[in-house]
C-alpha positions as CSV (number, residue, x, y, z in Angstrom):
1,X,1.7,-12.7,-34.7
2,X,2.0,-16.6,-34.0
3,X,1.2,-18.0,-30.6
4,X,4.8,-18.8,-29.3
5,X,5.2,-15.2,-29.6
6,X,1.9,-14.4,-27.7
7,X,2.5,-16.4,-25.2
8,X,6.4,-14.8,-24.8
9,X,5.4,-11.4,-24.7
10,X,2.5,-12.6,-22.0
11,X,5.3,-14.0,-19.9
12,X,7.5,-10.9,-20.1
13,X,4.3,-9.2,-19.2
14,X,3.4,-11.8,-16.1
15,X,7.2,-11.7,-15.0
16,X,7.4,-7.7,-15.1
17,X,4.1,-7.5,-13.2
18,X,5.3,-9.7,-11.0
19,X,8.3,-7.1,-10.4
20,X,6.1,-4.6,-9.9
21,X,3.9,-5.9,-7.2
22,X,7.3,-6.9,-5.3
23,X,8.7,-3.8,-5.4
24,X,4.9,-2.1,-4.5
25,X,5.3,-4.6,-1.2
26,X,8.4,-4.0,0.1
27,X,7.5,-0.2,-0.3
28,X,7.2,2.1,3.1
29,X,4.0,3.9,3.0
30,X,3.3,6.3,5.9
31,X,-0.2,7.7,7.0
32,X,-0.8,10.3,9.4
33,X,-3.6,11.3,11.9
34,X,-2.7,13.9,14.0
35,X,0.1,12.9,16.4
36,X,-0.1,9.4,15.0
37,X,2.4,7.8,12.7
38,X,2.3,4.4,11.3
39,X,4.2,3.1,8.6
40,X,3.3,0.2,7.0
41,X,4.6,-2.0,3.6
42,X,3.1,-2.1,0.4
43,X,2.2,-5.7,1.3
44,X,-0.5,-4.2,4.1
45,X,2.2,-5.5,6.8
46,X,2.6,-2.8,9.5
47,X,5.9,-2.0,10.1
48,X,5.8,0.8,12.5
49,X,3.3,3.1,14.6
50,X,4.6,6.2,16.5
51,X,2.8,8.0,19.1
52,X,3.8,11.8,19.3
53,X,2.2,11.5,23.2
54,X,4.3,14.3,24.9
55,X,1.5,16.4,26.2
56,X,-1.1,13.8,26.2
57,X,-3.5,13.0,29.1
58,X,-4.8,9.5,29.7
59,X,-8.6,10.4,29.2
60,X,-7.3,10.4,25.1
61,X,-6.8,7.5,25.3
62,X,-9.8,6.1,23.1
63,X,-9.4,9.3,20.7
64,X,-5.9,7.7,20.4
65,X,-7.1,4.6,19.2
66,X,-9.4,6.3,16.7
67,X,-6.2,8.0,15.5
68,X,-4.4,5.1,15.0
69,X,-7.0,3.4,12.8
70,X,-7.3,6.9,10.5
71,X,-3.4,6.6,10.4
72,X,-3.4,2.9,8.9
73,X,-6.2,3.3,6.5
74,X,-4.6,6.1,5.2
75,X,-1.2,4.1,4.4
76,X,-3.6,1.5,3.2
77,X,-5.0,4.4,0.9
78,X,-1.9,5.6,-0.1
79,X,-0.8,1.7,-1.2
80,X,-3.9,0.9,-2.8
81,X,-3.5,4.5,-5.2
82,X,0.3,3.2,-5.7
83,X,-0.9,-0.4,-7.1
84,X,-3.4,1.3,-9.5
85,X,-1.4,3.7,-11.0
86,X,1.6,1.0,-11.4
87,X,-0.3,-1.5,-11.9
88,X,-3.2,-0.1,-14.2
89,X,-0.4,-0.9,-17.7
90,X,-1.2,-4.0,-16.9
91,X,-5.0,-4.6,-15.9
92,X,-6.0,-2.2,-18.6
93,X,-8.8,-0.5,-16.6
94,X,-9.5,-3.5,-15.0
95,X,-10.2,-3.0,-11.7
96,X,-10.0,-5.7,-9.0
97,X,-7.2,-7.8,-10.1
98,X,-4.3,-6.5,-7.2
């Protein structure tokens, strides 16, 4: 194989990467934590959180709040585990490089 050719099938290979993050960012992800809801873009930009609060008493208030950080991390989880497996083609086993 020459080099122009190399270097063409790594641009394809850039340019479909590319696509993949793109479409990994402007995915909805949603993590749960109880009656806590937040939904948040592949990008790591929060879109959303939802408080299910209807029998709730205001000494929860800091439980709430523990909640809501178990509810993002695990949309953060669930992004992170999307970009590895769509990703991984690409890295090879690298890990690190998204």
């Amino acid at each position: 194989m020459n080099i122009q050719a190399m270097m063409k099938q790594a641009q394809k290979m850039q340019k479909d990467m590319m696509n993949e993050k793109n479409k990994i960012d402007e995915t909805l992800y949603e993590g749960k934590s109880s009656i806590v809801t937040a939904t948040v873009k592949g990008s790591k930009e929060i879109e959303k959180i939802k408080i299910d609060a209807e029998n709730m008493d205001k000494d929860e208030i800091e439980m709430l709040e523990d909640m809501i950080v178990v509810a993002i991390n695990d949309a953060f989880k669930k992004i992170d585990k999307d970009v590895e497996e769509k990703m991984g083609k690409y890295t090879k086993g690298m890990p690190g490089l998204f």
